[in-house]
Backbone as JSON Lines, residues from 0, in Angstrom:
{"i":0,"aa":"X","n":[-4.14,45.8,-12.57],"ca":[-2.9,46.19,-11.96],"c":[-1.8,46.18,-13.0]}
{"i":1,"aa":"X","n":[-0.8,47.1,-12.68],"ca":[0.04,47.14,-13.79],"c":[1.38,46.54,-13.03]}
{"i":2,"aa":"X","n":[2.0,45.64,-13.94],"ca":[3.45,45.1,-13.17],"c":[2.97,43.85,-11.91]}
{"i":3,"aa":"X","n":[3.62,42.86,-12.18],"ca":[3.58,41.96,-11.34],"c":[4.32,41.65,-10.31]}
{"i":4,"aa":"X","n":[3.65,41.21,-9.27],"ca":[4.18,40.62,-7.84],"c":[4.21,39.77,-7.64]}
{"i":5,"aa":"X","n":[5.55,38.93,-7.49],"ca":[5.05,37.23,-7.45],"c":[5.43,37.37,-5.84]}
{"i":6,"aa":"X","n":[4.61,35.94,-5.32],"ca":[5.04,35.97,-4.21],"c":[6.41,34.83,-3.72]}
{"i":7,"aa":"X","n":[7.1,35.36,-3.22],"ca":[8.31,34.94,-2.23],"c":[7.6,33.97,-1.18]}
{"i":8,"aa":"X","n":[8.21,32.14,-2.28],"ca":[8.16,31.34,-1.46],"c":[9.0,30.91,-0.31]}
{"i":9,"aa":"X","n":[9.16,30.76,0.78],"ca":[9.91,30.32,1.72],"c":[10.73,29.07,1.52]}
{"i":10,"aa":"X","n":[11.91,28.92,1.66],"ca":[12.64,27.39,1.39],"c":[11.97,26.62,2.74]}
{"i":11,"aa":"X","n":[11.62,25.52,2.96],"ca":[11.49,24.78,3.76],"c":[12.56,24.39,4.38]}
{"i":12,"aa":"X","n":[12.02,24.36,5.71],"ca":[13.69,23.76,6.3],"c":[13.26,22.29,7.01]}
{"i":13,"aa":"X","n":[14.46,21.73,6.84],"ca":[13.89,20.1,7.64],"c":[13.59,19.69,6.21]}
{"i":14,"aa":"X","n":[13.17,20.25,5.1],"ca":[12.43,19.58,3.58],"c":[13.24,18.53,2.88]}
{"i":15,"aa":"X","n":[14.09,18.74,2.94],"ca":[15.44,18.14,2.18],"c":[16.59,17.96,2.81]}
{"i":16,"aa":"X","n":[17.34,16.73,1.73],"ca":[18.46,16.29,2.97],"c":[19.57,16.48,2.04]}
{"i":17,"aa":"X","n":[19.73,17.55,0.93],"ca":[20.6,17.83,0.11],"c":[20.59,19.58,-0.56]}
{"i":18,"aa":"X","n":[20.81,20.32,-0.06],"ca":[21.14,21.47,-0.4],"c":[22.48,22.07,-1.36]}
{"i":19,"aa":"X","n":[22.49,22.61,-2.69],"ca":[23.3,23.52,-3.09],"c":[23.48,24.37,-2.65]}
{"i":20,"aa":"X","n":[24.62,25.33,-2.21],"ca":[24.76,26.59,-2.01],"c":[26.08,27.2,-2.94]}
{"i":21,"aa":"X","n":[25.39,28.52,-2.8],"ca":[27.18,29.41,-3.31],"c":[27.88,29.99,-2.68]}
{"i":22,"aa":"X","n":[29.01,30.41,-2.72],"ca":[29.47,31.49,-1.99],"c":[28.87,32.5,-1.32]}
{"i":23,"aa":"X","n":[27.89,32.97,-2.13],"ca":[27.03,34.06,-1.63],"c":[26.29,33.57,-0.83]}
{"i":24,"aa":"X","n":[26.26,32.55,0.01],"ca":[25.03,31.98,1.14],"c":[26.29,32.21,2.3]}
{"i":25,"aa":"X","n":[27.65,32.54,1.82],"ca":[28.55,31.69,2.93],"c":[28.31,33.34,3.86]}
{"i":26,"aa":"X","n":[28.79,33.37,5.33],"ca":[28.79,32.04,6.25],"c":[27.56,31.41,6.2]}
{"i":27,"aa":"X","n":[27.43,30.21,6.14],"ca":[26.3,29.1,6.08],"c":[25.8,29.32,7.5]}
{"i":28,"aa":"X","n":[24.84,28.99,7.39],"ca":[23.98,28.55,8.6],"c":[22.56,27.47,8.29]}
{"i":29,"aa":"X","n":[22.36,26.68,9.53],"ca":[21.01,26.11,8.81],"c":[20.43,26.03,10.13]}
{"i":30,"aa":"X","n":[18.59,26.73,9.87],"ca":[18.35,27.0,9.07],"c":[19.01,28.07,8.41]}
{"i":31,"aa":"X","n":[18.77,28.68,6.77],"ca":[19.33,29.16,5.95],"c":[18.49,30.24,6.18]}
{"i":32,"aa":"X","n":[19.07,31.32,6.05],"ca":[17.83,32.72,5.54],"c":[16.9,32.39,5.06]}
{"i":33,"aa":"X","n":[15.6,32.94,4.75],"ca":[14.89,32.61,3.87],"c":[14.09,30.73,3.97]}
{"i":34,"aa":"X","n":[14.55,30.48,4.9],"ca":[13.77,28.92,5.62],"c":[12.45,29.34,6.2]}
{"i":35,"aa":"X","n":[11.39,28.51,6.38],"ca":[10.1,28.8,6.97],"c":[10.52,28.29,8.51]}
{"i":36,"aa":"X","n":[10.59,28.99,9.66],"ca":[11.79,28.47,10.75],"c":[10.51,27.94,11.84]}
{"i":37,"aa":"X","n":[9.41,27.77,11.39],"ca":[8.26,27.52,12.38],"c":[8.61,26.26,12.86]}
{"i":38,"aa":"X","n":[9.21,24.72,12.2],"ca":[9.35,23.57,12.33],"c":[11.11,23.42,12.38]}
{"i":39,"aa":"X","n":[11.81,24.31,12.56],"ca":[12.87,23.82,12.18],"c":[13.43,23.82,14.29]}
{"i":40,"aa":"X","n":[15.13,23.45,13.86],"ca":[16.13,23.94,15.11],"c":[16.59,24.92,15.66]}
{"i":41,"aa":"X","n":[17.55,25.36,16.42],"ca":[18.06,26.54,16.77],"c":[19.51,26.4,15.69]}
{"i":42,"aa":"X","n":[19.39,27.74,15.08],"ca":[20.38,28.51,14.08],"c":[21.71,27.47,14.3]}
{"i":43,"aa":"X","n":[22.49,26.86,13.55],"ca":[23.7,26.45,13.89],"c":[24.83,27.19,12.67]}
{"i":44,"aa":"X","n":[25.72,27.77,12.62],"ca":[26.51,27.99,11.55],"c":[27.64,27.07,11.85]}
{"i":45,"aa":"X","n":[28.17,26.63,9.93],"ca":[28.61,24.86,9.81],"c":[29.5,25.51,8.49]}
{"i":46,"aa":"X","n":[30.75,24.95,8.69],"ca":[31.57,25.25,8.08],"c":[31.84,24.21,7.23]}
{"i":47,"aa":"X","n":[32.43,25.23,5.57],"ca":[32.76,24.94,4.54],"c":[33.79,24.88,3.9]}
{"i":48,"aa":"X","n":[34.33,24.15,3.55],"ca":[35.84,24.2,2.79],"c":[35.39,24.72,1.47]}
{"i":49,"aa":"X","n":[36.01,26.36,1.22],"ca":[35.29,26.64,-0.14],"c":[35.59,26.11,-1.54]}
{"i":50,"aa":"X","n":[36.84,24.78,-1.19],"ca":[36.94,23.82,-2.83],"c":[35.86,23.03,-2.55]}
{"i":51,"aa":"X","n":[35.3,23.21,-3.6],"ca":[33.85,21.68,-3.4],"c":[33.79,21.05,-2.04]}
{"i":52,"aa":"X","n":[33.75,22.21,-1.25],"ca":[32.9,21.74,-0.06],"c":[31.81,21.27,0.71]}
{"i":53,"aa":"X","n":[31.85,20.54,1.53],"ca":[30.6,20.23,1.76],"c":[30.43,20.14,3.33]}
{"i":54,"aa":"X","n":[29.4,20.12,4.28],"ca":[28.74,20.24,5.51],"c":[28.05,19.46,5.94]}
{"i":55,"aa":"X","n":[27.81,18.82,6.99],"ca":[26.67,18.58,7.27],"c":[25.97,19.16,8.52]}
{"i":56,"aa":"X","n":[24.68,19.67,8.98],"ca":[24.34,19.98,10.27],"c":[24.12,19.08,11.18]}
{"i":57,"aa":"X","n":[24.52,19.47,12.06],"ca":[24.37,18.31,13.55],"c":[23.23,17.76,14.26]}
{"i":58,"aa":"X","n":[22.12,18.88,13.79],"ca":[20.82,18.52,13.97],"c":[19.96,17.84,13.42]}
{"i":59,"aa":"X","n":[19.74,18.38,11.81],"ca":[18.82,17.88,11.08],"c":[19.45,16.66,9.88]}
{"i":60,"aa":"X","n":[20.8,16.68,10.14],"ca":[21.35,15.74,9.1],"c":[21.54,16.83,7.7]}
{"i":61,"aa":"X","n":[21.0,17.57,7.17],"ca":[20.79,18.08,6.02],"c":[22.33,18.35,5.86]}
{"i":62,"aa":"X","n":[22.62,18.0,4.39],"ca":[23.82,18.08,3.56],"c":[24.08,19.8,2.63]}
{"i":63,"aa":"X","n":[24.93,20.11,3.39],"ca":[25.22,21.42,2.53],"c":[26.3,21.15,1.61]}
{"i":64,"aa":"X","n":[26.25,21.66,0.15],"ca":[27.23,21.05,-0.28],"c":[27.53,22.71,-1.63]}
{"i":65,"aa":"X","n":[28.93,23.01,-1.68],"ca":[29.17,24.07,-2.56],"c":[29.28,23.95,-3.72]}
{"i":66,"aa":"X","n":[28.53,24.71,-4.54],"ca":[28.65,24.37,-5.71],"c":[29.32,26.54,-6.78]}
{"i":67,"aa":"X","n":[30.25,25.85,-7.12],"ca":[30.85,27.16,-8.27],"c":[29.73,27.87,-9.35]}
């Protein structure tokens, strides 16, 4: 085969209790796009103060926190 395909791992959701994000994730939600949503909650979007902001969700505890 010519040219490679890697495969697109899924972020786990519920995995971790400390998340980076950027701007480009905002509006936040968790789970996040791109979460494996088989084990997770129902969608919550959780607001950010965009100076070194940070979140937490109401469900899973997980810490969203902004990083520049």
């Amino acid at each position: 085969m010519s040219g490679s395909s890697a495969a697109v791992t899924p972020i786990l959701a519920n995995a971790e209790n400390r998340y980076e994000v950027t701007r480009s994730d905002l509006p936040l939600s968790c789970p996040m796009p791109g979460m494996a949503l088989w084990n997770s909650h129902p969608k919550v979007y959780l607001p950010v103060v965009e100076d070194g902001g940070e979140s937490v969700c109401p469900y899973c505890g997980a810490r969203y926190v902004l990083r520049d």
